[in-house]
N, CA, C and O atoms as a GROMACS GRO file, in nm:
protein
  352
    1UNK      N    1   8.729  16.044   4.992
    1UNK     CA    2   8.680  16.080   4.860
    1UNK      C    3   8.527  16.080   4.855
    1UNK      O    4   8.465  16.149   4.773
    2UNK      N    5   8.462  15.993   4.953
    2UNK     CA    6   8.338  15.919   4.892
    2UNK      C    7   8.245  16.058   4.992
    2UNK      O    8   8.128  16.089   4.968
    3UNK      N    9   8.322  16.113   5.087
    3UNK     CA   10   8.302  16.220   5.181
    3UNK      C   11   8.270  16.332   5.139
    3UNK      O   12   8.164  16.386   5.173
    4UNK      N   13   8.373  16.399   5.041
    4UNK     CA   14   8.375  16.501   4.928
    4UNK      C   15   8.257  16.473   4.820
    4UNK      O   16   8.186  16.561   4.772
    5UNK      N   17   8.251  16.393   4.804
    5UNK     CA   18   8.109  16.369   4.683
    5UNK      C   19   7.968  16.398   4.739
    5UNK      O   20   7.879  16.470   4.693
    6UNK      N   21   7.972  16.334   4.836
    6UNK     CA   22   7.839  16.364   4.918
    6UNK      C   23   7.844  16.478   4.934
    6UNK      O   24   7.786  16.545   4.848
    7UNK      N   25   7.922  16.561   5.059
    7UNK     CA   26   7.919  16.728   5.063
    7UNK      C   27   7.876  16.778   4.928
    7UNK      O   28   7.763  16.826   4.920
    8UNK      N   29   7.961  16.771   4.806
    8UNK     CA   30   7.944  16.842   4.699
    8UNK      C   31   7.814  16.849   4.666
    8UNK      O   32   7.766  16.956   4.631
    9UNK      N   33   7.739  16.734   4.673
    9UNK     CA   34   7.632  16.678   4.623
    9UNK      C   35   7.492  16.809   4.727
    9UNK      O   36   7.413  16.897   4.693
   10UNK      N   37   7.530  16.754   4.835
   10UNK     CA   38   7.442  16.837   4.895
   10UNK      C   39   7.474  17.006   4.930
   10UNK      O   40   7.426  17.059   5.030
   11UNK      N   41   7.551  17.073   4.842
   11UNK     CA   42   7.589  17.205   4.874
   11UNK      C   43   7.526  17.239   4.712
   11UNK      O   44   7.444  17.331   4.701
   12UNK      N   45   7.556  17.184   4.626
   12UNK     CA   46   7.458  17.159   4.469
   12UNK      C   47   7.346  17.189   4.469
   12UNK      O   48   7.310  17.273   4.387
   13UNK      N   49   7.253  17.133   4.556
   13UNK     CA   50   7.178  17.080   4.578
   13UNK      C   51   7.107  17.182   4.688
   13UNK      O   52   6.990  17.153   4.708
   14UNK      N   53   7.144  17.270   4.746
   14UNK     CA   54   7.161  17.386   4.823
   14UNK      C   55   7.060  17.301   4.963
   14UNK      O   56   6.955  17.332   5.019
   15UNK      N   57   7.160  17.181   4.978
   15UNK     CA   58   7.100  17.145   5.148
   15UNK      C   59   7.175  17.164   5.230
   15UNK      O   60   7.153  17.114   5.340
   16UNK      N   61   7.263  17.223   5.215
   16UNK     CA   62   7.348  17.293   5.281
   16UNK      C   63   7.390  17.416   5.260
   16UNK      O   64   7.480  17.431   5.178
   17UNK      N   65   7.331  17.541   5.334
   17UNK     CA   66   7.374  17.678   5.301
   17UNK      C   67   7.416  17.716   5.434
   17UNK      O   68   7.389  17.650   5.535
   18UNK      N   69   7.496  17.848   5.433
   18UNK     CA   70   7.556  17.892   5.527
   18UNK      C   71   7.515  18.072   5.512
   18UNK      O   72   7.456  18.129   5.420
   19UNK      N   73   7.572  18.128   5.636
   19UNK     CA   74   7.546  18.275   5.638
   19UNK      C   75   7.666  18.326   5.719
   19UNK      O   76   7.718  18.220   5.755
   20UNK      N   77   7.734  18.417   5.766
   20UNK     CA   78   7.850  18.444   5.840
   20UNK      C   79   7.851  18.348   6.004
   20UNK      O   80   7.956  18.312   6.058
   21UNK      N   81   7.778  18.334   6.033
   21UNK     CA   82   7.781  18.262   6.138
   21UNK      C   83   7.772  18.133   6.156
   21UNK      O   84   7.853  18.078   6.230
   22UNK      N   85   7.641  18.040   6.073
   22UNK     CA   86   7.569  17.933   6.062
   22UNK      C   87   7.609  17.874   5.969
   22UNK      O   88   7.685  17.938   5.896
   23UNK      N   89   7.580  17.747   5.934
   23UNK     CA   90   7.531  17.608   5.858
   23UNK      C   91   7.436  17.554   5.869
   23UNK      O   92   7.407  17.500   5.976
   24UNK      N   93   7.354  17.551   5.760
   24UNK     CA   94   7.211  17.515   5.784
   24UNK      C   95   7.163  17.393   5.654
   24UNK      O   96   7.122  17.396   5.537
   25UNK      N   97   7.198  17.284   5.763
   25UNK     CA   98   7.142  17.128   5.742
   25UNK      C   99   7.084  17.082   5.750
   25UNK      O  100   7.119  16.965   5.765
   26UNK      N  101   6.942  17.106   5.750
   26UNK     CA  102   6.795  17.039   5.797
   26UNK      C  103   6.815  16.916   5.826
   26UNK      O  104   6.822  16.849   5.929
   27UNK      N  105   6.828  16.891   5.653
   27UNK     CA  106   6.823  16.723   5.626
   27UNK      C  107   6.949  16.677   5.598
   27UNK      O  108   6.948  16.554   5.587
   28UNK      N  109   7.039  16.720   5.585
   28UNK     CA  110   7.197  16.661   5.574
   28UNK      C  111   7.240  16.568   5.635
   28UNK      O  112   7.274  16.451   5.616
   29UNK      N  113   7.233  16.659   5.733
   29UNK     CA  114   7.278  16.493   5.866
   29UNK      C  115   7.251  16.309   5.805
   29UNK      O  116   7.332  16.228   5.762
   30UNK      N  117   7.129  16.301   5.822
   30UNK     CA  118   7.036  16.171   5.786
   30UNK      C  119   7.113  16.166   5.657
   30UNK      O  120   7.197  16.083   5.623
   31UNK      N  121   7.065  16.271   5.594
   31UNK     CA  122   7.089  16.252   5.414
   31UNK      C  123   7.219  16.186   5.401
   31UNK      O  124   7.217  16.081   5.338
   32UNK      N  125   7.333  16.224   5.447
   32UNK     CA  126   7.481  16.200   5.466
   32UNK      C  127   7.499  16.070   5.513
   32UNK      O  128   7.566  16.000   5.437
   33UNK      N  129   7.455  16.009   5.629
   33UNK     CA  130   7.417  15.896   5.692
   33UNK      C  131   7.389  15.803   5.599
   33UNK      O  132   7.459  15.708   5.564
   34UNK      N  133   7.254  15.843   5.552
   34UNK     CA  134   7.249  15.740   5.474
   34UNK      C  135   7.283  15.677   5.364
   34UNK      O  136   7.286  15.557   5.336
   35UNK      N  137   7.325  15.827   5.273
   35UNK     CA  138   7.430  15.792   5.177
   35UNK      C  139   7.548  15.708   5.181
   35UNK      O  140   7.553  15.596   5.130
   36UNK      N  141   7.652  15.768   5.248
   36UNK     CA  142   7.718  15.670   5.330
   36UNK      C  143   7.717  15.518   5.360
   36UNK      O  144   7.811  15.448   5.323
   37UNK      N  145   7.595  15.459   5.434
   37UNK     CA  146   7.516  15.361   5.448
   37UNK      C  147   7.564  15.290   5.298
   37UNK      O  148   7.662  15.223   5.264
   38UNK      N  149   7.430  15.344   5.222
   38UNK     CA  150   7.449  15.303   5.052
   38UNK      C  151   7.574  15.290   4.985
   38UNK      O  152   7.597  15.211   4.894
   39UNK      N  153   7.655  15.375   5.037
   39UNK     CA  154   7.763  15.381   4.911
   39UNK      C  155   7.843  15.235   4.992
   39UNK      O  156   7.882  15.148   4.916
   40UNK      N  157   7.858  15.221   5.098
   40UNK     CA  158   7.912  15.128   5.105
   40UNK      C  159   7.866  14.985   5.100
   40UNK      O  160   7.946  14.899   5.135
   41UNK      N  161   7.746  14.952   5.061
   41UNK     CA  162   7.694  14.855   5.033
   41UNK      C  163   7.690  14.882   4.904
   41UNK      O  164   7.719  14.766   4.875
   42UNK      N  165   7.683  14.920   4.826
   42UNK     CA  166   7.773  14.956   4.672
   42UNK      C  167   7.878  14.870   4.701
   42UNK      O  168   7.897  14.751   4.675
   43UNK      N  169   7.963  14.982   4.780
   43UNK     CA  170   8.128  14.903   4.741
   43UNK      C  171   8.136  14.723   4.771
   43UNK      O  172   8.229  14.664   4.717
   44UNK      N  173   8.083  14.680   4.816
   44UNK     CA  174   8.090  14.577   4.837
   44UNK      C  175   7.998  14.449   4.780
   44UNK      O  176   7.997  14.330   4.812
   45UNK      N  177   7.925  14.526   4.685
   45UNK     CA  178   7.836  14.450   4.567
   45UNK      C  179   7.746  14.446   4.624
   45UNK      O  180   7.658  14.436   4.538
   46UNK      N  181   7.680  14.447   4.761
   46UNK     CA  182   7.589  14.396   4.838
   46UNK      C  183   7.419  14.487   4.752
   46UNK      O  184   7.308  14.488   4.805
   47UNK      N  185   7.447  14.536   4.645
   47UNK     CA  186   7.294  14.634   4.605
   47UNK      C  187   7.297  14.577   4.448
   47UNK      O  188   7.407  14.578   4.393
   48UNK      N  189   7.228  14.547   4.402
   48UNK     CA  190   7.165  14.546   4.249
   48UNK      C  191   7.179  14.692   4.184
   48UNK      O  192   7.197  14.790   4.257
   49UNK      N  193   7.170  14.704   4.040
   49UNK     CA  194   7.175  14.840   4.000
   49UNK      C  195   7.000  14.856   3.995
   49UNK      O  196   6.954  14.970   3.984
   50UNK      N  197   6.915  14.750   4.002
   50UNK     CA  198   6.774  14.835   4.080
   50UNK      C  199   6.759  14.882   4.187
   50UNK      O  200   6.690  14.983   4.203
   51UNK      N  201   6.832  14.808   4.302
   51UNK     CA  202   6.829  14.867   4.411
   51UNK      C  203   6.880  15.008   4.447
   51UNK      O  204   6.817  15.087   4.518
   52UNK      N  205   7.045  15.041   4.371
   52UNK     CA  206   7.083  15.134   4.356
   52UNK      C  207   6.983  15.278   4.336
   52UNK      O  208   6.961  15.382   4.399
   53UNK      N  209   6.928  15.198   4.175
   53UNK     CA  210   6.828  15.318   4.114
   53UNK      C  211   6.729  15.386   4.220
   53UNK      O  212   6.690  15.502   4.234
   54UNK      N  213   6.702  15.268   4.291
   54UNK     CA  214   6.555  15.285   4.396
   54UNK      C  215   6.649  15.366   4.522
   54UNK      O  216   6.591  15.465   4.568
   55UNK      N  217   6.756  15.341   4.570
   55UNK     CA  218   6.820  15.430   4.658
   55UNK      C  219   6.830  15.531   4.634
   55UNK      O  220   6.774  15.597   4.722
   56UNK      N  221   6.874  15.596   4.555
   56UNK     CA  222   6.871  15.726   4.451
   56UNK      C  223   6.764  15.787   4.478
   56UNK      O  224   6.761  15.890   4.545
   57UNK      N  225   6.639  15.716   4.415
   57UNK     CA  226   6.520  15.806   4.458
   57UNK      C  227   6.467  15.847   4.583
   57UNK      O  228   6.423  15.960   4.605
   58UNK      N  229   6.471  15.720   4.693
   58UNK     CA  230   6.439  15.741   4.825
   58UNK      C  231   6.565  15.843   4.888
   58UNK      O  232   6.555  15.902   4.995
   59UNK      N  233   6.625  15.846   4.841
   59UNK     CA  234   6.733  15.986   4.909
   59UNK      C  235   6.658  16.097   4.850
   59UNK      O  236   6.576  16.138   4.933
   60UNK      N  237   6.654  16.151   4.760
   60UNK     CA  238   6.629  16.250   4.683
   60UNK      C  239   6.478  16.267   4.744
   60UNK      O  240   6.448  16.383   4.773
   61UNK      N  241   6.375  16.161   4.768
   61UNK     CA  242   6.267  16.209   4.821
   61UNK      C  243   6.246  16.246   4.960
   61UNK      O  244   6.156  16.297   5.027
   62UNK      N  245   6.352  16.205   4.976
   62UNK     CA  246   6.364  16.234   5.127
   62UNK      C  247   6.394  16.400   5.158
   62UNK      O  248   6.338  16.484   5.228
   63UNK      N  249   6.530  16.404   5.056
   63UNK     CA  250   6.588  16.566   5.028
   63UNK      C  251   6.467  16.666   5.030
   63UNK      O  252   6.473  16.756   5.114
   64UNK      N  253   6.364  16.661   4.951
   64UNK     CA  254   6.229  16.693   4.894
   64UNK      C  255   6.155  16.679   5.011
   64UNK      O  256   6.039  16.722   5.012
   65UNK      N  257   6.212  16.612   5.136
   65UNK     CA  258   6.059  16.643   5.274
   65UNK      C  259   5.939  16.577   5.216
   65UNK      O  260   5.834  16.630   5.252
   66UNK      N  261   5.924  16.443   5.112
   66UNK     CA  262   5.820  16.382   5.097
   66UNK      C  263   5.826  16.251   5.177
   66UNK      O  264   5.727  16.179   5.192
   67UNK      N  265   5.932  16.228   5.221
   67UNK     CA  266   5.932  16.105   5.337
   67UNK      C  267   6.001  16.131   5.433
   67UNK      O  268   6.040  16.247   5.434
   68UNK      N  269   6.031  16.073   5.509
   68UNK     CA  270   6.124  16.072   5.685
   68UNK      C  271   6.200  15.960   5.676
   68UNK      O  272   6.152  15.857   5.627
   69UNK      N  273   6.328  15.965   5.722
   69UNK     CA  274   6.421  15.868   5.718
   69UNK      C  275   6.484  15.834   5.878
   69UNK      O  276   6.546  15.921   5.941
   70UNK      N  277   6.469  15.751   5.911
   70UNK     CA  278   6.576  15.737   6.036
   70UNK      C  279   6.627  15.530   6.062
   70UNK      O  280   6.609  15.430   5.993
   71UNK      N  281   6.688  15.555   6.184
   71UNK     CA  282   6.772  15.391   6.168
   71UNK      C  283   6.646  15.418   6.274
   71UNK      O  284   6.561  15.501   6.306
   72UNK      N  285   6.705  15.269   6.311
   72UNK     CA  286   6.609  15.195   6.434
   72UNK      C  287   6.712  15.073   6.428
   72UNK      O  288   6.750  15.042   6.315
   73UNK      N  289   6.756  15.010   6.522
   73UNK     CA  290   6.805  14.909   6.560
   73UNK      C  291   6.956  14.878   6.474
   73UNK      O  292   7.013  14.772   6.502
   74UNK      N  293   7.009  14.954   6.388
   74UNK     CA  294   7.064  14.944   6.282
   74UNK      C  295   7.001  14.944   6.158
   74UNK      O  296   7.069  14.935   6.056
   75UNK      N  297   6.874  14.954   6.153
   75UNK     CA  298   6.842  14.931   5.988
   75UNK      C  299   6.769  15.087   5.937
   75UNK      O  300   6.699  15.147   6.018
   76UNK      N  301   6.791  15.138   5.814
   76UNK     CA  302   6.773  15.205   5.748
   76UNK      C  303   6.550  15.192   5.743
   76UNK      O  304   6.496  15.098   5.684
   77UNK      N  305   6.488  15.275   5.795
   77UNK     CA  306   6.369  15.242   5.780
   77UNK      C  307   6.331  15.372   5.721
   77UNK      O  308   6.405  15.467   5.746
   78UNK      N  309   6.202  15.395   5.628
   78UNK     CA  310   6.106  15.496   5.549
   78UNK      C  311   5.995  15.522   5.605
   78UNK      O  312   5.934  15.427   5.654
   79UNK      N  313   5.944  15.640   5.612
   79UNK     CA  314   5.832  15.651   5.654
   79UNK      C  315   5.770  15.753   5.563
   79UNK      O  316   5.841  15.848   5.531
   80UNK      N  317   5.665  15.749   5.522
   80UNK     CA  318   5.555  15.879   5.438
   80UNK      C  319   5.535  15.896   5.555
   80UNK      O  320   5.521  15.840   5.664
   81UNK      N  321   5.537  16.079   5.454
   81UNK     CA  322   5.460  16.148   5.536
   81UNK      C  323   5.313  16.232   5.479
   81UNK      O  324   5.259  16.264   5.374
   82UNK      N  325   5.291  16.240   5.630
   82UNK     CA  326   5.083  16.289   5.522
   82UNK      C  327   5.117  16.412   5.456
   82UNK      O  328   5.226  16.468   5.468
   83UNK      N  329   5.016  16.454   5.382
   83UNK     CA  330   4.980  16.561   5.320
   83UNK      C  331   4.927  16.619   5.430
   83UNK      O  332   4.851  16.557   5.505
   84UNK      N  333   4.978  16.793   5.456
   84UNK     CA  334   4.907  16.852   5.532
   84UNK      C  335   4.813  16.898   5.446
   84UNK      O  336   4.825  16.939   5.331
   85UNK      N  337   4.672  16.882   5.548
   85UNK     CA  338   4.547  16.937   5.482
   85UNK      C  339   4.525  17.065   5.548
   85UNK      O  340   4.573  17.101   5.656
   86UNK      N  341   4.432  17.144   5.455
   86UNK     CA  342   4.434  17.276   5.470
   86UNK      C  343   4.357  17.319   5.596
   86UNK      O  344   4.265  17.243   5.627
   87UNK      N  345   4.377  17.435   5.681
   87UNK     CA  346   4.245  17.467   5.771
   87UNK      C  347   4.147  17.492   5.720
   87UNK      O  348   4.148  17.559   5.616
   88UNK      N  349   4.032  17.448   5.776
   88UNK     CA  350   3.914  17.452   5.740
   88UNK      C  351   3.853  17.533   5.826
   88UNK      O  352   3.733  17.556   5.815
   0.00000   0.00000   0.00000
């Protein structure tokens, strides 16, 4: 179920589009991952509904290409990313 929500979420959301041949997921993968991640520390009380709120956003900014997401050792880590500056 919790599988179907996510997909939905990111086909909504058009991070996931397709063409006769392809599927094109930039950020899905991770995005999915980590959702996942979250929802099940949800299910198991282990998040505050601030923490929640704040998960929410760091997904969504992530969706948006304003941060980088990956594990490392098992843990969920953030990274900014710079502003590309213009050529000069």
């Amino acid at each position: 179920m919790k599988n179907e929500k996510i997909k939905k979420m990111l086909i909504d959301h058009e991070l996931i589009t397709f063409d006769e041949k392809f599927i094109y997921a930039e950020r899905a993968f991770m995005a999915h991952s980590a959702a996942q991640w979250g929802m099940d520390k949800i299910a198991r009380n282990e998040f505050s509904q601030k923490q929640i709120d704040n998960f929410g956003k760091i997904l969504m900014m992530y969706l948006k290409g304003r941060i980088d997401l990956s594990w490392h050792n098992g843990l969920l880590t953030l990274r900014t990313l710079e502003e590309k500056s213009p050529n000069v």
